[in-house]
C-alpha positions, 0 to 999 in steps of 0.5 A: 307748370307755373313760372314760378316753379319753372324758375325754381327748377332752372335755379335748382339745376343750375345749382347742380350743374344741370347744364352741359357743363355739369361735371359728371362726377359731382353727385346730385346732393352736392351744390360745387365740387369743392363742397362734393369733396369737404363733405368725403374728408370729413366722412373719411375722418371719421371713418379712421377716427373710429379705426383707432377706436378700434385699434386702441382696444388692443393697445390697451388689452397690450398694455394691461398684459404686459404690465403683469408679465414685463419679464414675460413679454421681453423673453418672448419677443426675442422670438420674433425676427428684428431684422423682418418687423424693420424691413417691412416697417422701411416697406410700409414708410416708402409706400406712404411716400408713394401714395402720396405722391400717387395723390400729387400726381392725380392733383396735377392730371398726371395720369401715368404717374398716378398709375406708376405711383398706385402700383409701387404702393399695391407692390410694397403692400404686397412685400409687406405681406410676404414678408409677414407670411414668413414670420407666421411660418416660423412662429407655427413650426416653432409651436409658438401660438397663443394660448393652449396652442403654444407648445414651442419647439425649441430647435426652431427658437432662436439660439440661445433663447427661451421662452416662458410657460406662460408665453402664449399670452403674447403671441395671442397678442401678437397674432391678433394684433398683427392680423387685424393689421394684416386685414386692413394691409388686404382692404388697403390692396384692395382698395388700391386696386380699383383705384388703378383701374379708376386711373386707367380708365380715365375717371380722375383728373386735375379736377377731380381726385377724391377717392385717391386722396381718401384712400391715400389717407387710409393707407397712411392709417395702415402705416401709422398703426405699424410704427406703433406695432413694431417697437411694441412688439418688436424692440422690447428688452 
């Protein structure tokens, strides 16, 4: 090898770190850690710009089928449990405090509380899951389902109530929007998860902190989306 070409590699290791204090987790594509993670901000942007795209075509497909049926959607909706969809809507809210305050403390090298922090969110994600598989139980044994499947029951509506022949439009909606909620409620616990593990294993620190902060951002998605969904839902007169 030609001095020259010795120079170049030195200058390019020394570029990435290819002394001892190379940090571990700065990937090899990456001049600086501050460059590592501007570059990991913007893919995640992304990645939850495309998730509302994805979400908006249920809002819109919502919008349409509640602007034909308003007197529809208002009766079938005092079938759905006020009470819950406002519990969990508190559930979801502290556990977007929690997650962010999972990303502080990584931020400060705070290791035990990161870990305390991550698991009271997995543990309100799961709350919030509970508390969903109660309502499908009742929206099944009142045979509210969508579409041909809908064949209510009526000691199992809510007193003093009833809901259109047609209703079944609605919970098609309801179930297909609450559950692909649900799913990323699932990949969000998932995902929280190896987080922890990452913690308890010592892979994060005051320097480095990406993937919590990204999967902070995520989780702040999930709860984002059901703040839109409950009063769509939920509230509606």
């Amino acid at each position: 090898m030609s001095s020259a070409d010795a120079t170049a590699s030195a200058g390019h290791d020394d570029a990435h770190g290819g002394g001892h204090d190379h940090p571990k987790f700065l990937q090899h594509q990456f001049d600086t850690p501050a460059q590592q993670f501007d570059a990991a901000k913007i893919g995640m942007w992304a990645f939850l710009g495309q998730e509302l795209l994805f979400f908006s075509g249920l809002f819109v497909a919502y919008g349409i089928f509640r602007s034909w049926y308003p007197e529809m959607f208002s009766q079938a909706s005092h079938q759905l449990n006020r009470v819950m969809g406002a519990g969990n809507t508190i559930v979801l809210l502290f556990s977007s405090l929690t997650a962010a305050l999972a990303v502080r403390s990584a931020q400060t090298g705070n290791k035990a509380a990161t870990s305390r922090f991550l698991l009271i969110t997995i543990g309100c994600a799961f709350i919030f899951l509970i508390v969903k598989y109660f309502e499908y139980v009742h929206k099944f044994e009142a045979g509210l389902l969508p579409a041909h499947y809908f064949h209510p029951h009526r000691d199992h509506l809510v007193p003093g109530t009833a809901v259109p022949d047609n209703a079944g439009s609605f919970f098609a909606i309801y179930f297909m929007m609450t559950g692909v909620h649900g799913v990323h409620v699932l990949v969000g616990i998932g995902v929280l998860i190896w987080m922890w593990r990452r913690n308890e294993r010592g892979e994060f620190s005051a320097k480095y902190f990406t993937p919590i902060d990204l999967v902070a951002l995520y989780w702040h998605l999930v709860d984002l989306v059901w703040i839109y969904l409950f009063p769509l839902l939920y509230l509606i007169d």
